[in-house]
GUPAZA-118491 format. One record per atom (N, C-alpha, C): residue number from 1; residue in three letters; chain; atom name; x, z negated, y. Coordinates in Angstrom, 3 decimals, decimal comma, padded with zeros to 6 digits. Layout:
BEGIN
   num   residu   chaine   atome         c1         c3         c2
   NUM      ala        A      CA          X          Z          Y
...
//
This chain:
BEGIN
   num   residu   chaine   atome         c1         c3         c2
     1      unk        A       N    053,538   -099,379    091,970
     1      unk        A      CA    053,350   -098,585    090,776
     1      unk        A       C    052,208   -097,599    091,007
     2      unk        A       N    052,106   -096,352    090,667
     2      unk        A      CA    051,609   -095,249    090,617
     2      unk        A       C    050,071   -095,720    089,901
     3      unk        A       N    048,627   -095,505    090,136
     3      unk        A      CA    047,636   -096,111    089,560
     3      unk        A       C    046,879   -094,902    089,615
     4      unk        A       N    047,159   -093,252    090,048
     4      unk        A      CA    046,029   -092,534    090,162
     4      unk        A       C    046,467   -091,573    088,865
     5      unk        A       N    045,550   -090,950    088,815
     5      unk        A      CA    045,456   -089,484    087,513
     5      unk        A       C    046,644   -089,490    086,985
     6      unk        A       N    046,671   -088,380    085,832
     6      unk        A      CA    047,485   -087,703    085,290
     6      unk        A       C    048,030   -086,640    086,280
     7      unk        A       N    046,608   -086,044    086,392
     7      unk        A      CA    047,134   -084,778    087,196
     7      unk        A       C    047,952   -084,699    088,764
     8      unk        A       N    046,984   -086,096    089,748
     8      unk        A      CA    047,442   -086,593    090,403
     8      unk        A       C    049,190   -086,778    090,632
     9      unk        A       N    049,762   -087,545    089,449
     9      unk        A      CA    050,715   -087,614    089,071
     9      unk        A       C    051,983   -086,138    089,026
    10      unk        A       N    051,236   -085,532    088,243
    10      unk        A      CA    051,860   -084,396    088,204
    10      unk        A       C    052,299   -083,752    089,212
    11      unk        A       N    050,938   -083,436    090,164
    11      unk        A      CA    051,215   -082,774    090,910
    11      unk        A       C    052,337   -083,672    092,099
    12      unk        A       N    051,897   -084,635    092,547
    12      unk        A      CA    053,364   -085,171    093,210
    12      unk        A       C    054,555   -085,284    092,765
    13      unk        A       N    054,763   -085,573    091,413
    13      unk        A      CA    056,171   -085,200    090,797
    13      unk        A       C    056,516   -083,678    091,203
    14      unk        A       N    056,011   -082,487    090,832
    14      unk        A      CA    056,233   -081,075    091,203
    14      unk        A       C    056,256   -081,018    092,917
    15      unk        A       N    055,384   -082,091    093,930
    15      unk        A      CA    056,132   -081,905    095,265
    15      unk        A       C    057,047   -082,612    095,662
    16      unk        A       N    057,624   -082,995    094,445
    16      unk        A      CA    059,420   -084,239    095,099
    16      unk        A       C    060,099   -083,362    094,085
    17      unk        A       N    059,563   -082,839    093,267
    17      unk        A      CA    060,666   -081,565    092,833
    17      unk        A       C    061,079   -080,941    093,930
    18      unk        A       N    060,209   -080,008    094,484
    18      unk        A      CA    060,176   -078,929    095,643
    18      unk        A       C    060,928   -079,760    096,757
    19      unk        A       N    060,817   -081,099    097,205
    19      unk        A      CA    061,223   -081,628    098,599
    19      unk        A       C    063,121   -081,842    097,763
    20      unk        A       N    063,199   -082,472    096,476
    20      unk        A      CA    065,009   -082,727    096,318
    20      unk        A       C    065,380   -080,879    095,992
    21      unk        A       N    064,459   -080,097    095,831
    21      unk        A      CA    065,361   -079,248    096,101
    21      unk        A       C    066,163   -078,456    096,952
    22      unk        A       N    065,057   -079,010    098,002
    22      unk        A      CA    065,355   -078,319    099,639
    22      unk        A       C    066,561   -079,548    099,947
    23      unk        A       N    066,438   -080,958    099,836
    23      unk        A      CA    067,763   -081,251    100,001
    23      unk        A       C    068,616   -080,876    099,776
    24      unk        A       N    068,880   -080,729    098,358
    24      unk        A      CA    069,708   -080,436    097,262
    24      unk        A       C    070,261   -079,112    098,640
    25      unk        A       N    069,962   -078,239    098,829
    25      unk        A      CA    070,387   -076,867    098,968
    25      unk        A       C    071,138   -077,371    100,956
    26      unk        A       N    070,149   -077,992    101,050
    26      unk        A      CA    070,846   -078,381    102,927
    26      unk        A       C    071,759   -078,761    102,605
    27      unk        A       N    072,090   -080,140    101,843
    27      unk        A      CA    073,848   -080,453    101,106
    27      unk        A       C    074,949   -079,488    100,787
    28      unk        A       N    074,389   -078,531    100,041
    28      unk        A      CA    075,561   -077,310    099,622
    28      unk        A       C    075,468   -076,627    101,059
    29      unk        A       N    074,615   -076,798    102,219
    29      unk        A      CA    074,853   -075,976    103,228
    29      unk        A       C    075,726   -076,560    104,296
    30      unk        A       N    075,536   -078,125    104,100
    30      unk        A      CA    076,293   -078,956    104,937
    30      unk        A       C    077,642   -078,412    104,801
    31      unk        A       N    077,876   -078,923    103,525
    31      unk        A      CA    079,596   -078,783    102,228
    31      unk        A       C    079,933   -077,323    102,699
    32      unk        A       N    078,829   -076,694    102,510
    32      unk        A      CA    079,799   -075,059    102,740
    32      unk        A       C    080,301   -074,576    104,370
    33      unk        A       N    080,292   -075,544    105,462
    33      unk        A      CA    080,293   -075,414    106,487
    33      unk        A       C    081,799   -075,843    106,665
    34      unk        A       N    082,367   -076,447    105,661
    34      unk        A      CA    084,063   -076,925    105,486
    34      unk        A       C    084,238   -077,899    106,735
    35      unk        A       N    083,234   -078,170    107,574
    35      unk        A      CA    083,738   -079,355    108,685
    35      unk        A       C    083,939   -080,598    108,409
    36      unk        A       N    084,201   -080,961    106,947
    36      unk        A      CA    084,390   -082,379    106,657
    36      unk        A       C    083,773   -082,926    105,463
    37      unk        A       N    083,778   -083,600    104,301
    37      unk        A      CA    082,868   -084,134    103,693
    37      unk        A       C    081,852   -084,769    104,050
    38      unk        A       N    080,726   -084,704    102,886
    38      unk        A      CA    079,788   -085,289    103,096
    38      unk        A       C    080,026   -087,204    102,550
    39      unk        A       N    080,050   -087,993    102,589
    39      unk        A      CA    079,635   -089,325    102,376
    39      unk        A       C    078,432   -089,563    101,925
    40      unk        A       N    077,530   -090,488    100,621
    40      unk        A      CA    076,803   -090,619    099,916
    40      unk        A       C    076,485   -091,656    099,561
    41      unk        A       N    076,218   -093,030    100,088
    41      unk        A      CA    076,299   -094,197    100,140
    41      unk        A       C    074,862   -094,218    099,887
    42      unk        A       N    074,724   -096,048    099,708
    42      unk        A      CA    073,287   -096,618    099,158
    42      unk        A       C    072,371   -096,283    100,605
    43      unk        A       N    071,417   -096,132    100,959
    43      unk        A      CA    070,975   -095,696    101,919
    43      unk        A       C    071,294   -095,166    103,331
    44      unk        A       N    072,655   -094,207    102,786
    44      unk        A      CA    073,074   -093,461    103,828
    44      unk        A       C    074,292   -092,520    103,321
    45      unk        A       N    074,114   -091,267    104,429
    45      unk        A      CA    074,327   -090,016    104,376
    45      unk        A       C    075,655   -089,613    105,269
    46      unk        A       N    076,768   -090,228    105,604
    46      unk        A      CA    077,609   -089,872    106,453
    46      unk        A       C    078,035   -088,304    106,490
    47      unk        A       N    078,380   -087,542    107,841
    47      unk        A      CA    078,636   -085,940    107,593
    47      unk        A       C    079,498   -086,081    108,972
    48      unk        A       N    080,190   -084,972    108,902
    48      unk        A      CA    080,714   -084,394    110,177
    48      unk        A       C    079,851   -084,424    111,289
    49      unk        A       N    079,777   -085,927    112,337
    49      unk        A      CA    079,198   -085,625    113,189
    49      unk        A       C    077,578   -086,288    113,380
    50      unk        A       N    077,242   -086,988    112,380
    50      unk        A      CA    076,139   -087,593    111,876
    50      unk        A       C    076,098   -088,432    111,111
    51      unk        A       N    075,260   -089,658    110,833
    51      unk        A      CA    075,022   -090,296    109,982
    51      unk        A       C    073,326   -090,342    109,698
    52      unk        A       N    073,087   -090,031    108,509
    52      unk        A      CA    071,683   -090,477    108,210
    52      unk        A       C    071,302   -091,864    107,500
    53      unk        A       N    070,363   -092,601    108,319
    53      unk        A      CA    070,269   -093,855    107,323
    53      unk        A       C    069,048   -094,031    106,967
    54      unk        A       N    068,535   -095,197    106,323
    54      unk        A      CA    067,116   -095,610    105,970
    54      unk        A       C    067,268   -097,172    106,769
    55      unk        A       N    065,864   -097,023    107,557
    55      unk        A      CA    065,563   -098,422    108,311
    55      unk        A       C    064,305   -098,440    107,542
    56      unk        A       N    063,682   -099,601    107,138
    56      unk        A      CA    062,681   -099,942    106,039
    56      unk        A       C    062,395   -098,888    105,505
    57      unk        A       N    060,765   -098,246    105,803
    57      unk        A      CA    060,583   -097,379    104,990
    57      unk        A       C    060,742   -095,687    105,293
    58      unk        A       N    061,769   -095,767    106,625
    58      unk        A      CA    062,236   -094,074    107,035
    58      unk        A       C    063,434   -093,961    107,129
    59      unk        A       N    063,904   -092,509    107,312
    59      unk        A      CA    065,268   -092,162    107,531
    59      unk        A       C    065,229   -091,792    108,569
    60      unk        A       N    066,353   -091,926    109,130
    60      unk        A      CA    066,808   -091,385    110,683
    60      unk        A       C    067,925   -090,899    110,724
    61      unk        A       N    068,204   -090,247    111,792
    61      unk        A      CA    069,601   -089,512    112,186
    61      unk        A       C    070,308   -090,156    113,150
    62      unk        A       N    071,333   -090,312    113,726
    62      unk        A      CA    072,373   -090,858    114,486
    62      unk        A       C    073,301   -089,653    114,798
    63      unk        A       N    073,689   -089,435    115,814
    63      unk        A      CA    074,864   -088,333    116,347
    63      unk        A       C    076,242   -089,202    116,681
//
């Protein structure tokens, strides 16, 4: 659980805004590449050619 400031607070909410939006936009760039769907599973990302997963507390890529 989160224990520092308000502002503290804030301001990391506004930089996981900024970081899901840059996902957000690599996804529509993946999708617009028409090589296949994307896949969206509980800690993982299947794509044309890749899988992204989460091993404890990171994500990784796989070819």
């Amino acid at each position: 659980m989160f224990t520092g400031t308000p502002e503290e607070l804030r301001r990391l909410e506004s930089q996981a805004a900024e970081l899901g939006a840059k996902v957000a936009d690599l996804l529509n760039r993946m999708e617009a590449l028409k090589a296949g769907s994307l896949m969206i599973g509980m800690g993982r990302i299947n794509g044309f050619g890749f899988v992204i997963h989460r091993r404890g507390n990171a994500w990784s890529l796989e070819r």
